[in-house]
C-alpha positions as CSV (number, residue, x, y, z in Angstrom):
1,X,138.9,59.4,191.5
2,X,136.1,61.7,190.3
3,X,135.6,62.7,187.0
4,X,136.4,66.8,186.4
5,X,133.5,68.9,184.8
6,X,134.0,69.7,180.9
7,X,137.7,67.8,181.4
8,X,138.7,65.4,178.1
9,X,137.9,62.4,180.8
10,X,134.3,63.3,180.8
11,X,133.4,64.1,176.9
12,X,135.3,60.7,176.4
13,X,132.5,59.5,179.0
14,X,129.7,61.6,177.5
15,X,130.9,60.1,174.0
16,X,130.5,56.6,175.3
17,X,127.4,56.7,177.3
18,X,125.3,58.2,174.2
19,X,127.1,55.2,172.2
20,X,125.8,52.4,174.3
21,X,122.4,54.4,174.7
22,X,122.5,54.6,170.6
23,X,123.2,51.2,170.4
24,X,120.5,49.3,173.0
25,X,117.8,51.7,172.5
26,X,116.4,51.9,168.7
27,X,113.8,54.4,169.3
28,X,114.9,57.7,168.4
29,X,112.2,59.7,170.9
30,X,112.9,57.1,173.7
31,X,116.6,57.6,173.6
32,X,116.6,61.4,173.3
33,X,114.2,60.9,176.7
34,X,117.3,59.0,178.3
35,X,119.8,61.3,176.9
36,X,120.9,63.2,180.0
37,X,121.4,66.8,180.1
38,X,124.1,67.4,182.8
39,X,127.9,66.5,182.4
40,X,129.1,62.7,183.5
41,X,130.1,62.9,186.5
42,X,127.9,65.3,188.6
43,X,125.1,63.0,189.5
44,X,125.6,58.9,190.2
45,X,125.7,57.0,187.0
46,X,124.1,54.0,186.9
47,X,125.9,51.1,185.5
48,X,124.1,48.4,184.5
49,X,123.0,45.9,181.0
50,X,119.7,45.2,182.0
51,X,118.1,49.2,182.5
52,X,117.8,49.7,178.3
53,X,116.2,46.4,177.6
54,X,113.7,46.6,180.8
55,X,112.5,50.1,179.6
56,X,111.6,48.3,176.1
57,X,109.9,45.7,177.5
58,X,106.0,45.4,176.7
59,X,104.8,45.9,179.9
60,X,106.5,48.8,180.8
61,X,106.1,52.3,179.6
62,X,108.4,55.1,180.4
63,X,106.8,58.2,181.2
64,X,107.7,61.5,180.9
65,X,105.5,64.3,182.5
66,X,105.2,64.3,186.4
67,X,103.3,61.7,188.2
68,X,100.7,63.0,190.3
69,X,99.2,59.8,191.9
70,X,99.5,56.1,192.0
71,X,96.8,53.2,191.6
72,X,97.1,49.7,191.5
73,X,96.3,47.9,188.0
């Protein structure tokens, strides 16, 4: 079933999500980046262990402005 806007079902989700997010990402300006902005449950959530630790790695920067082009390396 899906979960109702601003219902107990989805702060309990909300809660959760910022948990994990608090506990796998140390960076405080990184995390507030992934903290989302809309309720759980109106866009696809993504579940997975390995999306936190790939964003830390060393070769990989996560960007937050618009891109505007591509080039290779």
């Amino acid at each position: 079933t899906a979960l109702v806007w601003k219902s107990p079902l989805s702060g309990l989700v909300a809660r959760l999500g910022k948990a994990h997010l608090h506990a796998q990402v140390k960076d405080p300006w990184m995390r507030r980046q992934l903290t989302p902005e809309f309720t759980p449950g109106c866009k696809r959530m993504l579940v997975s262990s390995d999306y936190y630790p790939a964003l830390q790695r060393d070769n990989c920067k996560l960007i937050d402005w618009p891109i505007a082009t591509l080039s290779p390396a």
